[in-house]
N, C-alpha and C positions, 0 to 999 in steps of 0.2 A: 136537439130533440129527435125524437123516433118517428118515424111512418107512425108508429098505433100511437105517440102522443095527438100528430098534427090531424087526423082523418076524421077525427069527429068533427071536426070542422070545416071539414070541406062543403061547399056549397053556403058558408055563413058569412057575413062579414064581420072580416077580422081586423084587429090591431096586428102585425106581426114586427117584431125587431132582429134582424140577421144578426150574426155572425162579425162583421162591420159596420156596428151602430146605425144602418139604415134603418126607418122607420118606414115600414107601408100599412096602406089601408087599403080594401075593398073586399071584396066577393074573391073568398076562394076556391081555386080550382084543380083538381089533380089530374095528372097524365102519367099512366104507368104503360105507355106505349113505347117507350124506347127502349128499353130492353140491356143500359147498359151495368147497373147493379144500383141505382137508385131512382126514387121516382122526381119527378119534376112537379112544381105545384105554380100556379099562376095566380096572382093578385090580381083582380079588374077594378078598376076603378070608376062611377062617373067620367066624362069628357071634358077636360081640363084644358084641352088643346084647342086653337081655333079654329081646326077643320072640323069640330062635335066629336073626334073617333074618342074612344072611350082606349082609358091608359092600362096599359099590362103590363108587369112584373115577374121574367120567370126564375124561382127559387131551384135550384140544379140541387135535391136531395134535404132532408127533412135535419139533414144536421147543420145546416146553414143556420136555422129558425131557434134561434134563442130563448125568445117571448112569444107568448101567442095567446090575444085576451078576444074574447069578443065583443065587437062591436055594434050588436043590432042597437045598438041605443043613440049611436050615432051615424046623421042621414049623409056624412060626405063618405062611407066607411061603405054605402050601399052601391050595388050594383043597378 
């Protein structure tokens, strides 16, 4: 996928499926702070883990991202 497919989504949660059949869910998030020719985008999830920290996913550039459905309908998918 593109930067302008994945961006309307940003800050939503999503379904996304990479590049390598991974499946993620949560709240997405972009960083076009690195400055190396693509942007990074982040998956946050709910805390899954036993310490509470809430789980992140960073996607290195918007052609990883294969599918990308959202998910406000589902509450594990929410930040």
């Amino acid at each position: 996928m593109t930067d302008d497919e994945v961006r309307p989504y940003v800050g939503k949660p999503v379904r996304i499926t990479l590049d390598d059949g991974q499946v993620l869910a949560g709240t997405l998030h972009a960083d076009d702070a690195h400055g190396h020719g693509h942007s990074h985008y982040r998956v946050v999830s709910d805390p899954v883990q036993a310490d509470g920290s809430k789980v992140e996913a960073t996607i290195h550039g918007a052609g990883r991202i294969t599918v990308i459905d959202d998910a406000s309908d589902d509450p594990a998918a929410a930040e």
